[in-house]
Chimera marker file (.cmm) of the C-alpha trace (Angstrom):
<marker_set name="trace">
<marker id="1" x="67.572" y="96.233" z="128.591" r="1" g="1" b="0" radius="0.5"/>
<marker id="2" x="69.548" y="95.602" z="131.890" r="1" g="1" b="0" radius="0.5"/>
<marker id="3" x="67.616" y="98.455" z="133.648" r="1" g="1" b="0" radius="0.5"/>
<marker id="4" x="64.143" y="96.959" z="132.764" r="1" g="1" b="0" radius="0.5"/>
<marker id="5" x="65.698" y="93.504" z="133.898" r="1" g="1" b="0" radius="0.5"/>
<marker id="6" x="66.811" y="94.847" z="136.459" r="1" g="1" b="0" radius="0.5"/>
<marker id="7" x="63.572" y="97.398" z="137.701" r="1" g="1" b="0" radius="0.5"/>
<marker id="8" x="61.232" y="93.746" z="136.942" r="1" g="1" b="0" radius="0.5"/>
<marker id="9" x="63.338" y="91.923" z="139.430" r="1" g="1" b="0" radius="0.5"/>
<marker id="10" x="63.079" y="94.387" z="142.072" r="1" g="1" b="0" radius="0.5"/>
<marker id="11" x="59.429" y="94.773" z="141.502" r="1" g="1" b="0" radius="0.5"/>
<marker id="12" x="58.915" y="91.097" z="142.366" r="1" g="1" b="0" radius="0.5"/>
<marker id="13" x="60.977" y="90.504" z="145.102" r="1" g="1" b="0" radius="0.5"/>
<marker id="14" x="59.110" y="94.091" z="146.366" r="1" g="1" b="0" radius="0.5"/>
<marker id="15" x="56.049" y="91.554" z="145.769" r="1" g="1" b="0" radius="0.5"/>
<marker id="16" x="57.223" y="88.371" z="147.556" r="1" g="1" b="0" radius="0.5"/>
<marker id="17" x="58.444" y="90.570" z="150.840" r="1" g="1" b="0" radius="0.5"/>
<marker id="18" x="55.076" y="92.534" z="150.909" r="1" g="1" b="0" radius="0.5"/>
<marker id="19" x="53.347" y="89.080" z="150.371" r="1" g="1" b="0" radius="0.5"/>
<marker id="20" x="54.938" y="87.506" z="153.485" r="1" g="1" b="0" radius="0.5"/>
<marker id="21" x="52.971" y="87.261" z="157.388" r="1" g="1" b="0" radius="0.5"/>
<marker id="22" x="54.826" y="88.812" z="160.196" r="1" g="1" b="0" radius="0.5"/>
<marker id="23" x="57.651" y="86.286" z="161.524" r="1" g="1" b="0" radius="0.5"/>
<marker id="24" x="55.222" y="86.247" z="164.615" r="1" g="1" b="0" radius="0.5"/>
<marker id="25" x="52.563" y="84.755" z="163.127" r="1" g="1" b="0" radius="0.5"/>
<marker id="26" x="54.879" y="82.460" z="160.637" r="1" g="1" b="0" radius="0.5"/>
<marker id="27" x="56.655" y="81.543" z="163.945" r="1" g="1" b="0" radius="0.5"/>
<marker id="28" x="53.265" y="80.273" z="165.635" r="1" g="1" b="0" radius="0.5"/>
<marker id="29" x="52.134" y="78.256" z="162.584" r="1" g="1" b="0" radius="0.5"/>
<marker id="30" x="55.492" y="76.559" z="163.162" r="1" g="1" b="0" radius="0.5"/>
<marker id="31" x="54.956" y="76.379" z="166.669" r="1" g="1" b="0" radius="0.5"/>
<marker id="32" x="50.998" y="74.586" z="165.854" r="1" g="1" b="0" radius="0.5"/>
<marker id="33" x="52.970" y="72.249" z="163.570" r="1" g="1" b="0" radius="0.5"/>
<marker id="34" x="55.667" y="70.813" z="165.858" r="1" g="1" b="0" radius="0.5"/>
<marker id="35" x="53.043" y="70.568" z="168.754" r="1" g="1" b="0" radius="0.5"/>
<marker id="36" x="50.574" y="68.698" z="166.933" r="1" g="1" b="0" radius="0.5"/>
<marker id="37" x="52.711" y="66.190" z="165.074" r="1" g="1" b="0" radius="0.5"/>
<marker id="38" x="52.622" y="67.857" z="161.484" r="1" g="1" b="0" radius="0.5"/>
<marker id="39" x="54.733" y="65.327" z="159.810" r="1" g="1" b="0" radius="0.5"/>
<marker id="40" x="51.923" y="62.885" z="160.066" r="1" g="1" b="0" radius="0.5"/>
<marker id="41" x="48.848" y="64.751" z="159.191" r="1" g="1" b="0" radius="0.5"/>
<marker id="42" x="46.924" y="63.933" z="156.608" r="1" g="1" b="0" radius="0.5"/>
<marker id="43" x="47.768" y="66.900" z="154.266" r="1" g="1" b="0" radius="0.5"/>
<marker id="44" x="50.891" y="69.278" z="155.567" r="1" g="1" b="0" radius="0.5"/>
<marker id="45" x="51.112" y="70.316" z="152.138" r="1" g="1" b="0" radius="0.5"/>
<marker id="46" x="54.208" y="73.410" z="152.042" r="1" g="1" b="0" radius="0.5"/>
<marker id="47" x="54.037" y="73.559" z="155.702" r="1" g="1" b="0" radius="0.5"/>
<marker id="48" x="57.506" y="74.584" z="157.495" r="1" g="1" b="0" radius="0.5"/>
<marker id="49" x="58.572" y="75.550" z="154.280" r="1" g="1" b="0" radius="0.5"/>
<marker id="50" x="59.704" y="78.725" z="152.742" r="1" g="1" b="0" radius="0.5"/>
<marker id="51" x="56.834" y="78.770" z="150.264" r="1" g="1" b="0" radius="0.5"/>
<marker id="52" x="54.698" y="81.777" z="151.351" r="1" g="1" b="0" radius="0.5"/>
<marker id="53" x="52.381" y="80.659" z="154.460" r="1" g="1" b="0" radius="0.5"/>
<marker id="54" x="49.377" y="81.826" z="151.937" r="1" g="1" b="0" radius="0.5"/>
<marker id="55" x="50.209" y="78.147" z="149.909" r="1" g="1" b="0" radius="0.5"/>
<marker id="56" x="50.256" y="76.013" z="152.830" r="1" g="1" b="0" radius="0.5"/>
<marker id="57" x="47.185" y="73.856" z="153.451" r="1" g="1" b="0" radius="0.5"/>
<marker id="58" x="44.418" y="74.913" z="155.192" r="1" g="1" b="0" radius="0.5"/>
<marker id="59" x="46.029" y="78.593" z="156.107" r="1" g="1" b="0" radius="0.5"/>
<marker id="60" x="43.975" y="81.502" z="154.503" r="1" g="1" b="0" radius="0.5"/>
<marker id="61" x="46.286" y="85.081" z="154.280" r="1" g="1" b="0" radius="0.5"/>
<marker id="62" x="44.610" y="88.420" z="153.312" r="1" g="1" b="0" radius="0.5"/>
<marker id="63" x="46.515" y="91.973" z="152.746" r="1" g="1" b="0" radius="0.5"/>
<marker id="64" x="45.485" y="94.505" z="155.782" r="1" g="1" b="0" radius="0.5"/>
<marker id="65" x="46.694" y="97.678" z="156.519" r="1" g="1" b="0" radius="0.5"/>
<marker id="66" x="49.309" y="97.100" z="153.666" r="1" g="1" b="0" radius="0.5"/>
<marker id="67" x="50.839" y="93.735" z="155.429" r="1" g="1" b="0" radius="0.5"/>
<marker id="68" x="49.803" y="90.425" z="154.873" r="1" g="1" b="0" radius="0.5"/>
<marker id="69" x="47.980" y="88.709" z="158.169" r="1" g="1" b="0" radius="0.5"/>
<marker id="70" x="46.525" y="84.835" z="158.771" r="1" g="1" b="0" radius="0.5"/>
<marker id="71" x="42.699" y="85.260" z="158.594" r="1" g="1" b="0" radius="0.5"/>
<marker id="72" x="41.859" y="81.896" z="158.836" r="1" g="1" b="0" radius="0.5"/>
<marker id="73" x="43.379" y="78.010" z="159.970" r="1" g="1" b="0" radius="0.5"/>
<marker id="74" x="41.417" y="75.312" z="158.774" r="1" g="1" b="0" radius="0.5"/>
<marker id="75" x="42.963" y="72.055" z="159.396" r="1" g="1" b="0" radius="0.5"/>
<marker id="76" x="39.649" y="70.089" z="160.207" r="1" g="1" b="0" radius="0.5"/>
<marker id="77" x="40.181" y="66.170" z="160.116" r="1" g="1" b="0" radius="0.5"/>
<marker id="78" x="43.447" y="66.019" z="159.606" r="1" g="1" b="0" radius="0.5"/>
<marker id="79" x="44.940" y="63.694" z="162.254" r="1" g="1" b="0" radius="0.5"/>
<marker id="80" x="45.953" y="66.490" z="164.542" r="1" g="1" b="0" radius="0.5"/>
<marker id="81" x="47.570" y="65.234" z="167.945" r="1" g="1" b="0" radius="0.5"/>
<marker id="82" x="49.266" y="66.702" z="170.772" r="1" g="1" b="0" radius="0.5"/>
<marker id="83" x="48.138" y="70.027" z="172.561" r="1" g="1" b="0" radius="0.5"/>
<marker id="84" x="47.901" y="73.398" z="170.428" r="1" g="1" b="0" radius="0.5"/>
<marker id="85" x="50.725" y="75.402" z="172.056" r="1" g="1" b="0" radius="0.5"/>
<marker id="86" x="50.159" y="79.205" z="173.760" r="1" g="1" b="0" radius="0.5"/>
<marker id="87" x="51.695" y="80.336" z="170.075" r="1" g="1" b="0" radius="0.5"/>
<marker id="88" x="47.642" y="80.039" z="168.748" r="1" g="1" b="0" radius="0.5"/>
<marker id="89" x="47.144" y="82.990" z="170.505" r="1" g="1" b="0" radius="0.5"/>
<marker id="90" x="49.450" y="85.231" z="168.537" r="1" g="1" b="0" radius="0.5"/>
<marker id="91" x="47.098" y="85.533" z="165.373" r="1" g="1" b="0" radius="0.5"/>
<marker id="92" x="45.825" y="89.565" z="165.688" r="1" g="1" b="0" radius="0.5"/>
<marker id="93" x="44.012" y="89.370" z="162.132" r="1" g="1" b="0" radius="0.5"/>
<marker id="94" x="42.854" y="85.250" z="162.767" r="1" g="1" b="0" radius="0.5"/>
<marker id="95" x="38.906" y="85.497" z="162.146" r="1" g="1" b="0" radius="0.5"/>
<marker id="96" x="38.209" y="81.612" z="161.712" r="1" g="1" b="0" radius="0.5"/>
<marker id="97" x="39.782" y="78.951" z="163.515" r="1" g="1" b="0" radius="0.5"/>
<marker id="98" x="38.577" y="75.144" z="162.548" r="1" g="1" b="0" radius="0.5"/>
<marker id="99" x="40.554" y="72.844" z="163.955" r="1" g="1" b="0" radius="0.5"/>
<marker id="100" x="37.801" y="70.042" z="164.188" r="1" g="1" b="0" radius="0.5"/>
<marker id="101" x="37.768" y="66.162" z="164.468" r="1" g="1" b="0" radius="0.5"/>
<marker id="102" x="41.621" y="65.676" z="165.354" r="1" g="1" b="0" radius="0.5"/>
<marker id="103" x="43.142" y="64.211" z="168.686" r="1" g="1" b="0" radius="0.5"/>
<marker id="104" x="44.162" y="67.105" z="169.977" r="1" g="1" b="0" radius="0.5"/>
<marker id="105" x="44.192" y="66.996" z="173.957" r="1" g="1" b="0" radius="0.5"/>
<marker id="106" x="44.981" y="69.011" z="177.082" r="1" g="1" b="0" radius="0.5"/>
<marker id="107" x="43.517" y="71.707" z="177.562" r="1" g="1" b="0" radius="0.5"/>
<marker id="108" x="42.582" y="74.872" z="175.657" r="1" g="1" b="0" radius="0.5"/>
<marker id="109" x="45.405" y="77.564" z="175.832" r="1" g="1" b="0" radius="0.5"/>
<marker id="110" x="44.062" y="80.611" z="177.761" r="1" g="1" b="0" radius="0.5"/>
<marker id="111" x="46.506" y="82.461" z="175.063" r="1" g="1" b="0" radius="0.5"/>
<marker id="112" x="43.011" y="82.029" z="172.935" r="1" g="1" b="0" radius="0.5"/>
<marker id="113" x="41.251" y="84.687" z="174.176" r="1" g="1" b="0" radius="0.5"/>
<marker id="114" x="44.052" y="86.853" z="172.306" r="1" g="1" b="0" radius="0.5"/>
<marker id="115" x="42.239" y="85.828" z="168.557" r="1" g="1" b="0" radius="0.5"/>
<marker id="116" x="40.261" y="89.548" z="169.455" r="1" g="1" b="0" radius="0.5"/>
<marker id="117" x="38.988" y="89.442" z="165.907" r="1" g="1" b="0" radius="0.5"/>
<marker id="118" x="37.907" y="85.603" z="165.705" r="1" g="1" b="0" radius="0.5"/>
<marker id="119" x="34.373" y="85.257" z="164.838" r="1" g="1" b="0" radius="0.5"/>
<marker id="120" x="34.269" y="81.724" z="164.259" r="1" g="1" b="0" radius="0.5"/>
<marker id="121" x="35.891" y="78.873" z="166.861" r="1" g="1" b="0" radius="0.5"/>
<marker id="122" x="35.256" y="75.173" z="166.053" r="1" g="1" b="0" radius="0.5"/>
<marker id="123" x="37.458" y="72.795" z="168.777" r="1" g="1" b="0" radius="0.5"/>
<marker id="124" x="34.724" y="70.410" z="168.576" r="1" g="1" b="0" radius="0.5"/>
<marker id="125" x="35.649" y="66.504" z="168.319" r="1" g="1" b="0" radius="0.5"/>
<marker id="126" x="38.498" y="66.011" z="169.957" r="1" g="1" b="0" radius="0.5"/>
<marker id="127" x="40.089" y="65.475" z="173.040" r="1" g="1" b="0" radius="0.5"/>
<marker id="128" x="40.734" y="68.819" z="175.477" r="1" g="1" b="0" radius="0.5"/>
<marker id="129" x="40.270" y="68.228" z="178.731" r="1" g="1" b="0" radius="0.5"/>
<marker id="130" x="40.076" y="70.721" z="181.721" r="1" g="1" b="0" radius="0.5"/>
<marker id="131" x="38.256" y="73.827" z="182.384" r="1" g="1" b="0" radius="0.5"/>
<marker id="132" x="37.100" y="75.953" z="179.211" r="1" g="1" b="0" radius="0.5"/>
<marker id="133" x="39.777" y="79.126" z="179.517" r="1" g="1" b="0" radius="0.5"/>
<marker id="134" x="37.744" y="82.217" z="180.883" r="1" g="1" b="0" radius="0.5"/>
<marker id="135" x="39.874" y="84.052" z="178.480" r="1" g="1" b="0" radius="0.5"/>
<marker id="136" x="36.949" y="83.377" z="175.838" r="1" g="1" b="0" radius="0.5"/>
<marker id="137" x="35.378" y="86.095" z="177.397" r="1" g="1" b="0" radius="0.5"/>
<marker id="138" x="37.461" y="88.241" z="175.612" r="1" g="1" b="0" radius="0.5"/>
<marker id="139" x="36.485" y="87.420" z="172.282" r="1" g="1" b="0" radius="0.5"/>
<marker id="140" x="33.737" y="90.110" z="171.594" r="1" g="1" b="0" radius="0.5"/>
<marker id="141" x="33.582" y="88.780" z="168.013" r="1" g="1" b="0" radius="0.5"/>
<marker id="142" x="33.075" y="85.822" z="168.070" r="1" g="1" b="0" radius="0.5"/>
<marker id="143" x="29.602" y="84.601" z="166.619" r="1" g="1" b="0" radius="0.5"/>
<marker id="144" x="30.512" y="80.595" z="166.548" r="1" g="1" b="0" radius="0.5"/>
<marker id="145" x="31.686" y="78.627" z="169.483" r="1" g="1" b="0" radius="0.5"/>
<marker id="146" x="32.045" y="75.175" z="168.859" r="1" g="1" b="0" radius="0.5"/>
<marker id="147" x="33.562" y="72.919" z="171.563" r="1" g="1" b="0" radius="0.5"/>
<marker id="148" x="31.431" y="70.019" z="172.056" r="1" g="1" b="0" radius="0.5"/>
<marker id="149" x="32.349" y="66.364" z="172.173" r="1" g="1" b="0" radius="0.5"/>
<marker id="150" x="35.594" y="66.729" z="173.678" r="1" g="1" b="0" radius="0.5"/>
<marker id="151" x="36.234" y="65.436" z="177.558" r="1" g="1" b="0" radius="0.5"/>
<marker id="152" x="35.968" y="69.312" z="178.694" r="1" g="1" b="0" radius="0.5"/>
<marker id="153" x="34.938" y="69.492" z="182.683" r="1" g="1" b="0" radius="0.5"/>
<marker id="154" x="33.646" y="72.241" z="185.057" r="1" g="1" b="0" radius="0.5"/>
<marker id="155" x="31.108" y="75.041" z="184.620" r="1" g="1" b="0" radius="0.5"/>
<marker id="156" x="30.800" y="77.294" z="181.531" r="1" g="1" b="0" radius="0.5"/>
<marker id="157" x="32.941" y="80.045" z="182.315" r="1" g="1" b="0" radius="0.5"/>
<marker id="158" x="30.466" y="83.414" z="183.364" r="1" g="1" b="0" radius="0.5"/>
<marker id="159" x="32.959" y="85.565" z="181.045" r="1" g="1" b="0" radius="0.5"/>
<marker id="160" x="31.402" y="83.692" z="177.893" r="1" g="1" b="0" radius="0.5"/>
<marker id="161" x="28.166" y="86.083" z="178.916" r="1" g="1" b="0" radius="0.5"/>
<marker id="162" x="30.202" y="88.873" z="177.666" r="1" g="1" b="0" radius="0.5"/>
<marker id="163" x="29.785" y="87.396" z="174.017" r="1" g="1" b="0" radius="0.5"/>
<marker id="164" x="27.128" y="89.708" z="172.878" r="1" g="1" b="0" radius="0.5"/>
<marker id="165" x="28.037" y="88.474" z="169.334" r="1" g="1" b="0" radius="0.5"/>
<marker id="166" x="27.543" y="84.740" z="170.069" r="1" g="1" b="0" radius="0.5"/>
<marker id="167" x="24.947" y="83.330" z="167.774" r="1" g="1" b="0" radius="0.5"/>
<marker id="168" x="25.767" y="79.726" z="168.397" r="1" g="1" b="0" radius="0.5"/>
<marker id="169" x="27.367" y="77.521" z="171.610" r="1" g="1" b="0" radius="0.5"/>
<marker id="170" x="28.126" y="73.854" z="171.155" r="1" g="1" b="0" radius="0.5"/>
<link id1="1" id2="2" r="1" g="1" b="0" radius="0.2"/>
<link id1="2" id2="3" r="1" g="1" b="0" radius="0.2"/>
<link id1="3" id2="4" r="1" g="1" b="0" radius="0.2"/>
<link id1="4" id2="5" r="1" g="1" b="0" radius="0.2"/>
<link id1="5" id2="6" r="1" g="1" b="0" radius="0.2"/>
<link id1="6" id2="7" r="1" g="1" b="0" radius="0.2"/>
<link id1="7" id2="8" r="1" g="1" b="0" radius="0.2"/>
<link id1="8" id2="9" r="1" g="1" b="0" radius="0.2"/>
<link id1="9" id2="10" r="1" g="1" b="0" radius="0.2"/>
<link id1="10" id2="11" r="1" g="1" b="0" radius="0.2"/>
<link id1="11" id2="12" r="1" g="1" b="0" radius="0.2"/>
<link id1="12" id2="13" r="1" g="1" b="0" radius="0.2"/>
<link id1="13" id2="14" r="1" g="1" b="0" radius="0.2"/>
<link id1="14" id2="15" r="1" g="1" b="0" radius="0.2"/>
<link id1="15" id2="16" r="1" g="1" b="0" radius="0.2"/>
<link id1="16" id2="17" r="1" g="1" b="0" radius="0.2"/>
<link id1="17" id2="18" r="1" g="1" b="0" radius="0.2"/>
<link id1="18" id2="19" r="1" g="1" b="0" radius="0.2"/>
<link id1="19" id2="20" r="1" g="1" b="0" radius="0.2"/>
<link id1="20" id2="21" r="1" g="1" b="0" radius="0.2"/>
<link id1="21" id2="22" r="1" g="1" b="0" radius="0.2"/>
<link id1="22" id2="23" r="1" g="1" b="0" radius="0.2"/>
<link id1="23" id2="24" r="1" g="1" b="0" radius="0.2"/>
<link id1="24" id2="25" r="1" g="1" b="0" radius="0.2"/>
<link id1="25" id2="26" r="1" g="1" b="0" radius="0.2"/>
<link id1="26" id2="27" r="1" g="1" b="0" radius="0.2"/>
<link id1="27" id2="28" r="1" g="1" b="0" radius="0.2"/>
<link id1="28" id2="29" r="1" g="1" b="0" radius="0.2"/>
<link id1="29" id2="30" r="1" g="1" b="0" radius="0.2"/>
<link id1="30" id2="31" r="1" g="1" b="0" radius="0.2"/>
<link id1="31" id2="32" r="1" g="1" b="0" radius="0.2"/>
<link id1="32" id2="33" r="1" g="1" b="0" radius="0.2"/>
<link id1="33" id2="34" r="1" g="1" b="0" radius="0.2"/>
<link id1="34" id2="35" r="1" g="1" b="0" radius="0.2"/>
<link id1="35" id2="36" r="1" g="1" b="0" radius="0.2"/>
<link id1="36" id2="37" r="1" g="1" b="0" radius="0.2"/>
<link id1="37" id2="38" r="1" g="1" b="0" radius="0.2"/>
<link id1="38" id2="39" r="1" g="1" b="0" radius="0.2"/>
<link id1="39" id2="40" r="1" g="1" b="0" radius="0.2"/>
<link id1="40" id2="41" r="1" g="1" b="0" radius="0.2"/>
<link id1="41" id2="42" r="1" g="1" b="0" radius="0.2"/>
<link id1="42" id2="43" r="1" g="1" b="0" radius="0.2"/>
<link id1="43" id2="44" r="1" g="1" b="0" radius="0.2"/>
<link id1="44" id2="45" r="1" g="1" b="0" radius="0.2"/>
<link id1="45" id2="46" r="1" g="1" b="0" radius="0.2"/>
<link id1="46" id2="47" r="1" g="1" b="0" radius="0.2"/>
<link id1="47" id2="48" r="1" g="1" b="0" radius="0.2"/>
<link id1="48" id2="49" r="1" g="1" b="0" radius="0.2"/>
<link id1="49" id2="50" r="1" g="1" b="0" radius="0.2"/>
<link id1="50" id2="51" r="1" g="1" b="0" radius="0.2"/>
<link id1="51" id2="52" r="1" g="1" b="0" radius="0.2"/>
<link id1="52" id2="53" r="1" g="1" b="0" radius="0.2"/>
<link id1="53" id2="54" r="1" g="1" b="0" radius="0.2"/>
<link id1="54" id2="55" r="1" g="1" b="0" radius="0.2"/>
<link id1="55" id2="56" r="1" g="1" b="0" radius="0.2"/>
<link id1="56" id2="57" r="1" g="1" b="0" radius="0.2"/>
<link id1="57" id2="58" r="1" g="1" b="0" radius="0.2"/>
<link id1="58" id2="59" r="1" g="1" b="0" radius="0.2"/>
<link id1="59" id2="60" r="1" g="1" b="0" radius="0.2"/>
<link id1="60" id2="61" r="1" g="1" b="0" radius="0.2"/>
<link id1="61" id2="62" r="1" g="1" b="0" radius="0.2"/>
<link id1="62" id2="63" r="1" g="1" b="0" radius="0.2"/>
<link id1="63" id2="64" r="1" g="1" b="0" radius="0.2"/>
<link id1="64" id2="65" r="1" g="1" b="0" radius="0.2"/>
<link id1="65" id2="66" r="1" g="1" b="0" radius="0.2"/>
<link id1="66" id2="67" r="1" g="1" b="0" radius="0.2"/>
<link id1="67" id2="68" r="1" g="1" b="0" radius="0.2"/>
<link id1="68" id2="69" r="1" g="1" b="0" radius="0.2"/>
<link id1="69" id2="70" r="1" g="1" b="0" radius="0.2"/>
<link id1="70" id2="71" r="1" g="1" b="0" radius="0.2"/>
<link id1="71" id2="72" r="1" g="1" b="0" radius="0.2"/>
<link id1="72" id2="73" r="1" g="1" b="0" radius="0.2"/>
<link id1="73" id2="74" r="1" g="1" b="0" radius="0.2"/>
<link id1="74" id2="75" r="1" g="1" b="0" radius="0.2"/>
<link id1="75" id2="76" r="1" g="1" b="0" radius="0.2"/>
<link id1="76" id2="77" r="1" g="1" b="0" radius="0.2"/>
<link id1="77" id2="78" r="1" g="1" b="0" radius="0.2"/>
<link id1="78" id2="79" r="1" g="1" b="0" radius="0.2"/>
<link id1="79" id2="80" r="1" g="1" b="0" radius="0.2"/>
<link id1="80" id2="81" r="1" g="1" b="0" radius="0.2"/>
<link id1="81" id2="82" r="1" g="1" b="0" radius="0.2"/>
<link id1="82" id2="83" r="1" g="1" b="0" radius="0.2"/>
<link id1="83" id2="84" r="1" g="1" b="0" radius="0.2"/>
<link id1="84" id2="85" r="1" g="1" b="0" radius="0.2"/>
<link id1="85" id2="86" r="1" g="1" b="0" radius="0.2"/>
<link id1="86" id2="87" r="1" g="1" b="0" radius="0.2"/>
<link id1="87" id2="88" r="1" g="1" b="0" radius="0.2"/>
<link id1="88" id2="89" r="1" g="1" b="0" radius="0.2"/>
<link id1="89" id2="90" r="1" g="1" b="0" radius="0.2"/>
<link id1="90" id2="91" r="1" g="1" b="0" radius="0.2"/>
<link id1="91" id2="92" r="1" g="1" b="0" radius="0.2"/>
<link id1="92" id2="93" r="1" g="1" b="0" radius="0.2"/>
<link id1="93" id2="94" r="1" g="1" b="0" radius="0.2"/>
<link id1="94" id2="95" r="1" g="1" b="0" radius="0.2"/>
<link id1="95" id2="96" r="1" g="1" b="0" radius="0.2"/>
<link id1="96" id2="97" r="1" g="1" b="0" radius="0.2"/>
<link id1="97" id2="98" r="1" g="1" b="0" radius="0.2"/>
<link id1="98" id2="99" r="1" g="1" b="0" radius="0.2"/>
<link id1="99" id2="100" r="1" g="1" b="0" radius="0.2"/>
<link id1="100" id2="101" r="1" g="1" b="0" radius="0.2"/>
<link id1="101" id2="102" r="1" g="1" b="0" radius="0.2"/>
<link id1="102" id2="103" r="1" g="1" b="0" radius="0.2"/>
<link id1="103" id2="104" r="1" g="1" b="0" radius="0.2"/>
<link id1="104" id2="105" r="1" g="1" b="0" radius="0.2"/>
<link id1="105" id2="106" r="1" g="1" b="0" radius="0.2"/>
<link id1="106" id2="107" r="1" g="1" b="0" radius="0.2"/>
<link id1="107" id2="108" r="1" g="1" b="0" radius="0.2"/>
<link id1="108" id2="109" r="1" g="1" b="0" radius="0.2"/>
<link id1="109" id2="110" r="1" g="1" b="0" radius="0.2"/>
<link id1="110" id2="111" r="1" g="1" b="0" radius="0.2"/>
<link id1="111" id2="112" r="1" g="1" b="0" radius="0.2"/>
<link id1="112" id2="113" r="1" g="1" b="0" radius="0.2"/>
<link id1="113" id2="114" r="1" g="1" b="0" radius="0.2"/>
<link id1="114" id2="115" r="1" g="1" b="0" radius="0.2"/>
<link id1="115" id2="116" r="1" g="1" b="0" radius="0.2"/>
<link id1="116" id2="117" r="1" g="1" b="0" radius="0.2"/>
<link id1="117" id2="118" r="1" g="1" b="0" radius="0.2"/>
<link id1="118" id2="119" r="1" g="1" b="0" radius="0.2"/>
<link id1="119" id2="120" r="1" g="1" b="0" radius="0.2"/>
<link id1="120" id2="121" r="1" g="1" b="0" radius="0.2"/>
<link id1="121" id2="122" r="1" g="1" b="0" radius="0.2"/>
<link id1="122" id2="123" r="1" g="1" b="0" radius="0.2"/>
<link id1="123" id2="124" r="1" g="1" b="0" radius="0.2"/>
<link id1="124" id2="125" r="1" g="1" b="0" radius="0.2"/>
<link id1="125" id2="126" r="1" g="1" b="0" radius="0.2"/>
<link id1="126" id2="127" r="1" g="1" b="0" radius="0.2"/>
<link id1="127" id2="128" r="1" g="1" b="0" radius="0.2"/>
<link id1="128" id2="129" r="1" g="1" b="0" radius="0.2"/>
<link id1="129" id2="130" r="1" g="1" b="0" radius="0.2"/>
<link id1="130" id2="131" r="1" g="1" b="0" radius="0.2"/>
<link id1="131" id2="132" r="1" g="1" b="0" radius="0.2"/>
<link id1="132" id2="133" r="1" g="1" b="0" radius="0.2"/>
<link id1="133" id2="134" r="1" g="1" b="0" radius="0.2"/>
<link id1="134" id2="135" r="1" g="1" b="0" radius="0.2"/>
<link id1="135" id2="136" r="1" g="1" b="0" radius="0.2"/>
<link id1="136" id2="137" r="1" g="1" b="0" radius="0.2"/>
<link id1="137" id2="138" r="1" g="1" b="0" radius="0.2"/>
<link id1="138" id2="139" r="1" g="1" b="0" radius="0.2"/>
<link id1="139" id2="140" r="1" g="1" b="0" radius="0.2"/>
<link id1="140" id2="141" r="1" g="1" b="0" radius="0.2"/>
<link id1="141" id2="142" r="1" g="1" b="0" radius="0.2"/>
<link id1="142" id2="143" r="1" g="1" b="0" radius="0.2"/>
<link id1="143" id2="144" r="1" g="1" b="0" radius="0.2"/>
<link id1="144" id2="145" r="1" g="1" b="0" radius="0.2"/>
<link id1="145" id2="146" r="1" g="1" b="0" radius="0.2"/>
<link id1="146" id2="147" r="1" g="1" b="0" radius="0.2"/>
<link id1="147" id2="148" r="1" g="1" b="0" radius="0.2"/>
<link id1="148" id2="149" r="1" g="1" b="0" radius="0.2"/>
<link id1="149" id2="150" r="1" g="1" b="0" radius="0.2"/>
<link id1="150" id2="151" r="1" g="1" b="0" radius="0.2"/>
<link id1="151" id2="152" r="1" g="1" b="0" radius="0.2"/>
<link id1="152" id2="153" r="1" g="1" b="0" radius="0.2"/>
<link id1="153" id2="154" r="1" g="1" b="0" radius="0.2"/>
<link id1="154" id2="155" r="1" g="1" b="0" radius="0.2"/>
<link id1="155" id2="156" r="1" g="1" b="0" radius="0.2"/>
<link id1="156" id2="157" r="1" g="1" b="0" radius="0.2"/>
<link id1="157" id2="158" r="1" g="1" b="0" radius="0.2"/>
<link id1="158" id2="159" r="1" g="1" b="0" radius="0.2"/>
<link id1="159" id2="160" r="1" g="1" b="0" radius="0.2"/>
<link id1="160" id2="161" r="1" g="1" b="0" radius="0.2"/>
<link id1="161" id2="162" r="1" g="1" b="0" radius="0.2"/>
<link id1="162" id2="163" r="1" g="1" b="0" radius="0.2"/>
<link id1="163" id2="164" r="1" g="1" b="0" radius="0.2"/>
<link id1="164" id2="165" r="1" g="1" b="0" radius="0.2"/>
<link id1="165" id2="166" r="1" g="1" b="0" radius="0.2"/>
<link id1="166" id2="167" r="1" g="1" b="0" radius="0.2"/>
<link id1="167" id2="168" r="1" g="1" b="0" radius="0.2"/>
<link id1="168" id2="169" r="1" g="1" b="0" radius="0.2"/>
<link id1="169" id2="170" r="1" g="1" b="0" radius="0.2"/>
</marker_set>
């Protein structure tokens, strides 16, 4: 009876260490919390907790290559300020980011153009300023760039030609 007790509770704390994301990416969910004021959105439920980052809102986790990743941040109107920290760009299996009708302002990390797998980037309705990074280039992807109705300046970047994926630009 203690061996089976004892093999059951192995087998699940096997489970909840395989069903953990990297530190790094943990690390920069933390890091998009603190810079945007996460104690007073709307919904922070289990954020900057040690529930698995798969239960906290808007965060979408997927098993790949054996380790769990952060696919997707969703966090559309939900009274987001501040500026989103370099940390966004440390997301290697991120394929949706939708961070939509908030206040965030500043400008847009160049650290972006990391998200190599991101097909889908909504910044639209709020408040970056600046230049759009040229680093966007880099997202060969991406199929959905959303940006508009923020206080962006300057030219479109000529890098964002090298999105032969991109089916929309807002």
């Amino acid at each position: 009876m203690k061996k089976q007790l004892f093999f059951i509770l192995a087998s699940f704390l096997i489970l909840l260490v395989q069903a953990q994301v990297p530190q790094s990416e943990r690390n920069a969910l933390v890091a998009l919390y603190n810079a945007t004021n996460g104690d007073n959105w709307n919904n922070h439920t289990n954020w900057n907790t040690s529930q698995p980052v798969s239960s906290w809102y808007g965060i979408t986790t997927q098993t790949i290559n054996g380790t769990e990743h952060v696919t997707q941040i969703s966090l559309t109107q939900n009274n987001l300020t501040g500026q989103l920290p370099a940390e966004i760009g440390n997301f290697p299996y991120l394929y949706e980011l939708n961070l939509s009708s908030n206040s965030l302002s500043g400008s847009i990390p160049v650290e972006i153009g990391n998200l190599t797998n991101i097909t889908q980037l909504i910044l639209q309705g709020n408040q970056f300023s600046g230049n759009i990074p040229a680093s966007l280039g880099n997202l060969s992807n991406l199929y959905y760039l959303f940006l508009n109705a923020n206080q962006l300046t300057g030219n479109i970047p000529q890098e964002i030609g090298n999105l032969a994926n991109l089916r929309e630009l807002y």
